[in-house]
C-alpha positions in Angstrom: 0.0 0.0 0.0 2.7 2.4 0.9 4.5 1.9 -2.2 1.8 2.4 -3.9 1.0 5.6 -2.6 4.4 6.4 -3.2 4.3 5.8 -7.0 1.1 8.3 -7.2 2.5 10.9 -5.9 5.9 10.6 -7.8 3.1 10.9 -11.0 1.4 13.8 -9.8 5.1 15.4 -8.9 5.7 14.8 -12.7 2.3 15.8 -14.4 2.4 19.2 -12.0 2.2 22.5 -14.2 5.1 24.4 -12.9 5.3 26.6 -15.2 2.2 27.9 -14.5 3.1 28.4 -10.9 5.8 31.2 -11.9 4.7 35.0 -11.5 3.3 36.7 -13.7 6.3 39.1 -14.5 8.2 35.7 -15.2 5.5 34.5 -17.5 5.7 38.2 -18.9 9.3 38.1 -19.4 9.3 34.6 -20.9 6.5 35.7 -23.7 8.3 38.7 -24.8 10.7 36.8 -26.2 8.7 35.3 -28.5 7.0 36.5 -31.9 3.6 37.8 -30.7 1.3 35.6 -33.0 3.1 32.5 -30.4 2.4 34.6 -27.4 -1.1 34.8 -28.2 -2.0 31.0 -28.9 -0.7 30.5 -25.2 -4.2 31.9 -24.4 -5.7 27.8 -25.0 -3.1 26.2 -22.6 -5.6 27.0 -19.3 -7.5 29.9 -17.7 -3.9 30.8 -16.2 -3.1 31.9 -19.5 -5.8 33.4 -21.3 -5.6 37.0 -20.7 -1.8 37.2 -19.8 -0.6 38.4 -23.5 -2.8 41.0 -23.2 -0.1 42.7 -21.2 3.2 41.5 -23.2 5.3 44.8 -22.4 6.9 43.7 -26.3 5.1 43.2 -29.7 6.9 41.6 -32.7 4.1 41.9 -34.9 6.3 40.1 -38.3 3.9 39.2 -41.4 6.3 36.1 -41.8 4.4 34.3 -39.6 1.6 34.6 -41.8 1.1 32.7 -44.8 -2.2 35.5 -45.7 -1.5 39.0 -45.8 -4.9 40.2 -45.3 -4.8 37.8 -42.0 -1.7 39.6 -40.4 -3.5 42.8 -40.9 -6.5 41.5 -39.0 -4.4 39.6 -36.4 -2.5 42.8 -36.1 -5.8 44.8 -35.5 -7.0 42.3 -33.0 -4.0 42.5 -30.9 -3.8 46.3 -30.6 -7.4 46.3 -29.7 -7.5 43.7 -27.1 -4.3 44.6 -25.6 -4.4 45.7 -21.5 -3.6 49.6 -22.6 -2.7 50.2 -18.7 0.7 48.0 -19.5 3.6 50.1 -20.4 5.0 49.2 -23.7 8.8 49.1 -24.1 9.3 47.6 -27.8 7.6 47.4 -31.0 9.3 45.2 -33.6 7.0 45.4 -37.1 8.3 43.7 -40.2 6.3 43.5 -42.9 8.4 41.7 -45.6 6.0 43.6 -49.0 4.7 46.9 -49.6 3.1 47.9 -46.4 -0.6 49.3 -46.4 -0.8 53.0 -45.1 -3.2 52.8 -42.3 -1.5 49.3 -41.2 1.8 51.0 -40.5 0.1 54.7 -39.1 -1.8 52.4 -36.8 1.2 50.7 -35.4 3.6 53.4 -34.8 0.3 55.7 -33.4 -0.5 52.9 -31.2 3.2 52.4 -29.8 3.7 56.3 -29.8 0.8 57.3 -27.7 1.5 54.0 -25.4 5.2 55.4 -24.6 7.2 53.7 -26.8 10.7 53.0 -25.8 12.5 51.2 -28.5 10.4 50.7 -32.0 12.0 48.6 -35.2 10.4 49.1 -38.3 11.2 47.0 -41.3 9.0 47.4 -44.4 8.4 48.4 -47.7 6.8 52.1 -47.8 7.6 56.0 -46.9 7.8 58.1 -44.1 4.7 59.9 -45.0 2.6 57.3 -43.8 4.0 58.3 -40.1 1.5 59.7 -37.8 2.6 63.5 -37.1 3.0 62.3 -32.7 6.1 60.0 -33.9 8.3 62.9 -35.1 8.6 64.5 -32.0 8.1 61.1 -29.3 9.7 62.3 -26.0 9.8 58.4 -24.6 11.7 56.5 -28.0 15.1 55.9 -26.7 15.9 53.7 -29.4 15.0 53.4 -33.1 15.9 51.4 -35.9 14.7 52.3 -39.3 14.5 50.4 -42.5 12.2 51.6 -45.5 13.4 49.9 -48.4 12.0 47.3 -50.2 14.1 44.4 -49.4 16.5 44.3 -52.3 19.7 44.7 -50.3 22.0 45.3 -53.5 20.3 48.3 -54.9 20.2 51.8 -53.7 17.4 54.3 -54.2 16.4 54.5 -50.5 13.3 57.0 -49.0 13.9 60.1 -48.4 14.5 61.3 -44.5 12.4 63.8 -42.4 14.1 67.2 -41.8 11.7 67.4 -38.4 12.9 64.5 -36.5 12.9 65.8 -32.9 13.3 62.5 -30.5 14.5 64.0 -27.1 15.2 60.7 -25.6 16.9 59.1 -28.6 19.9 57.1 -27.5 20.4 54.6 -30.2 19.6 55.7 -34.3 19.9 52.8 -36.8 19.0 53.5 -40.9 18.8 51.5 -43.3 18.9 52.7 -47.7 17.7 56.6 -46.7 18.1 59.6 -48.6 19.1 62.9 -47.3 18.0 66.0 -48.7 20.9 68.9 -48.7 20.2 73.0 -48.1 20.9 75.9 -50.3 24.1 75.7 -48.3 25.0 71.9 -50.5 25.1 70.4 -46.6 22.7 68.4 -44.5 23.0 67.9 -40.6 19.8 65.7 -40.2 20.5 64.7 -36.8 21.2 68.4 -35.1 17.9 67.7 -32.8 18.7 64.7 -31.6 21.0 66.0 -28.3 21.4 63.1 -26.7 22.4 60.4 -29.2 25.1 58.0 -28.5 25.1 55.4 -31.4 24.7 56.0 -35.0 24.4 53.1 -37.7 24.0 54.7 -41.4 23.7 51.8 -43.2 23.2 52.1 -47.4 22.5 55.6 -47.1 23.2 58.7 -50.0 23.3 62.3 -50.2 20.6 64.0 -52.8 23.3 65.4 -55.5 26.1 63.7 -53.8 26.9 67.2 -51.4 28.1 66.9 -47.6 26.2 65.2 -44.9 27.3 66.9 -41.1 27.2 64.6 -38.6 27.4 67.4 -35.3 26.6 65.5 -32.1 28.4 66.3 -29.3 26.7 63.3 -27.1 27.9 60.8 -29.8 29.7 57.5 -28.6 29.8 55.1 -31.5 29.3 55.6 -35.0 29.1 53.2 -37.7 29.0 53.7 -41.6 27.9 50.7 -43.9 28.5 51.0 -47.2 28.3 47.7 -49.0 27.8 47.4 -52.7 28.2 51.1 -53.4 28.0 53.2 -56.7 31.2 55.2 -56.7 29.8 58.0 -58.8 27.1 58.9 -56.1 29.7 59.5 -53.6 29.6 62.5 -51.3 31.9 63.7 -48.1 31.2 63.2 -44.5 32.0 66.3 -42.2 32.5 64.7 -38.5 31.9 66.6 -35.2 31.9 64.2 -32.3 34.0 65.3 -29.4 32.4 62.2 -27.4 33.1 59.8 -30.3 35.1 56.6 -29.0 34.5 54.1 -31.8 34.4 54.7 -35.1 33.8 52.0 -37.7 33.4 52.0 -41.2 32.9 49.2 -43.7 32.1 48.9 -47.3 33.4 51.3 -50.6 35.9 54.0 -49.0 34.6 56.7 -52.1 33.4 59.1 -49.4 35.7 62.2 -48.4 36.0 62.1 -44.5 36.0 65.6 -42.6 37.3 66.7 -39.4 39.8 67.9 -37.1 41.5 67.2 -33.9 39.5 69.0 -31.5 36.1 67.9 -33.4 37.4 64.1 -32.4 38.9 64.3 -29.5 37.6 61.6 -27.6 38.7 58.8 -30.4 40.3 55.3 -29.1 39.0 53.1 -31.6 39.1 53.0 -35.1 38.2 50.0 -37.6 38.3 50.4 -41.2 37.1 46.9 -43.6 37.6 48.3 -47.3 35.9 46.7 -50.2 36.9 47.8 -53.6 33.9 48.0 -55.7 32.6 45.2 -57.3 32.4 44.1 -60.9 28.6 45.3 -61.7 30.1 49.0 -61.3 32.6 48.0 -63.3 35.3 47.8 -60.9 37.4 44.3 -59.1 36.9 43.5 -55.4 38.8 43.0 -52.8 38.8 43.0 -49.5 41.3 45.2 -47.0 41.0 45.1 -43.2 42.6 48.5 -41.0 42.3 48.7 -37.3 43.6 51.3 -35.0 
């Protein structure tokens, strides 16, 4: 008898729900790391779980996930109705791997700007315009990451970028095949009102008529310039004014002219430099040339 008593509690030891047992910030924690549509279907497993996505302090809302388009739109409707609005939300990660409908992507960024948005990712194919007027001056995004194009990496023609961008908070700045529109003046400084950036990634990025882009930020750590598959003939310079600037890395075509002075970079320690020569369908050989200082 004892031993059989024994042997049924060992079973119930093994068939108990433990997981279910953790706190709800655990739970919370453990479902931001997944892709939102998973997150959701958790609501079946038991009562326990029903409502608990509702307050996911992370979306990644990815139409990958989705074999109909017109279903991601609706599942991504449903979520931002039904979710617990009294949660803080820290990240909003959309990728929407075709041309993104208008009121899909002013919905999303409204919705995460007007919940106090902390760190948004945006990967899709469509234009700044379709931004709601709020996410142009957010005063909670501390970290943004930008990418407009329409997914063919080896071709440039990027979207043009907002002269208004006024993100107090803005720590971290990532962009991905933009545009930047020069002055009277043949410069650009698009980042002047962004005072208290620290990382810059410019990644596939040109200057309208091939002129100067200024990059004057004195909070600025780290600053890194992409420039894979580049067409020589649209190069333009780079005037650099950092005196915060520690780490400075550049890799792709070396066809821009680099600007600055002593005082301007003051704070440099590292430098890494990974040259490719242009490839063969500008006409040009490649190689491949590593500097590090």
């Amino acid at each position: 008898m004892k031993k059989r008593k024994l042997e049924h509690n060992s079973n119930n030891s093994e068939n108990q729900d433990r997981l279910s047992d953790l706190s709800d910030c655990v739970l919370l924690h453990i479902l931001s790391s997944l892709n939102t549509k998973h997150a959701v279907q958790t609501c079946i497993l038991s009562t326990r779980w029903k409502n608990l996505w509702k307050r996911l302090p992370s979306l990644a809302l990815r139409s990958s996930d989705f074999r109909n388009v017109k279903r991601f739109a609706k599942f991504v409707s449903r979520v931002l109705s039904l979710r617990n609005d009294s949660t803080s939300l820290h990240t909003v990660d959309f990728c929407r791997t075709a041309i993104v409908e208008p009121y899909l992507l002013k919905k999303i960024v409204k919705y995460a700007v007007s919940h106090n948005v902390q760190q948004l990712d945006v990967s899709v194919a469509g234009n700044m315009e379709y931004f709601p007027p709020s996410f142009f001056s957010c005063r909670t995004l501390t970290s943004l990451s930008l990418d407009l194009s329409d997914g063919r990496r080896m071709s440039y023609g990027g979207k043009l970028f907002p002269n208004s961008l006024n993100l107090p908070a803005l720590l971290n700045l990532s962009l991905y095949s933009f545009v930047f529109c020069v002055g009277n003046d043949g410069r650009v400084e698009p980042f002047s009102a962004l005072k208290s950036l620290k990382c810059l990634i410019i990644n596939k990025c040109e200057v309208l008529d091939a002129r100067l882009l200024c990059i004057s930020i004195t909070t600025l750590v780290k600053l890194t310039i992409l420039m894979h598959y580049y067409d020589p003939e649209k190069s333009f310079g780079i005037e650099l004014s950092a005196p915060s600037l520690c780490s400075f890395d550049f890799r792709g075509i070396p066809v821009q002219k680099l600007y600055g002075s002593k005082s301007n970079l003051s704070s440099i320690k590292h430098v890494k430099i990974d040259v490719e020569m242009a490839s063969e369908i500008w006409g040009y050989s490649f190689g491949s040339t590593r500097l590090a200082a």
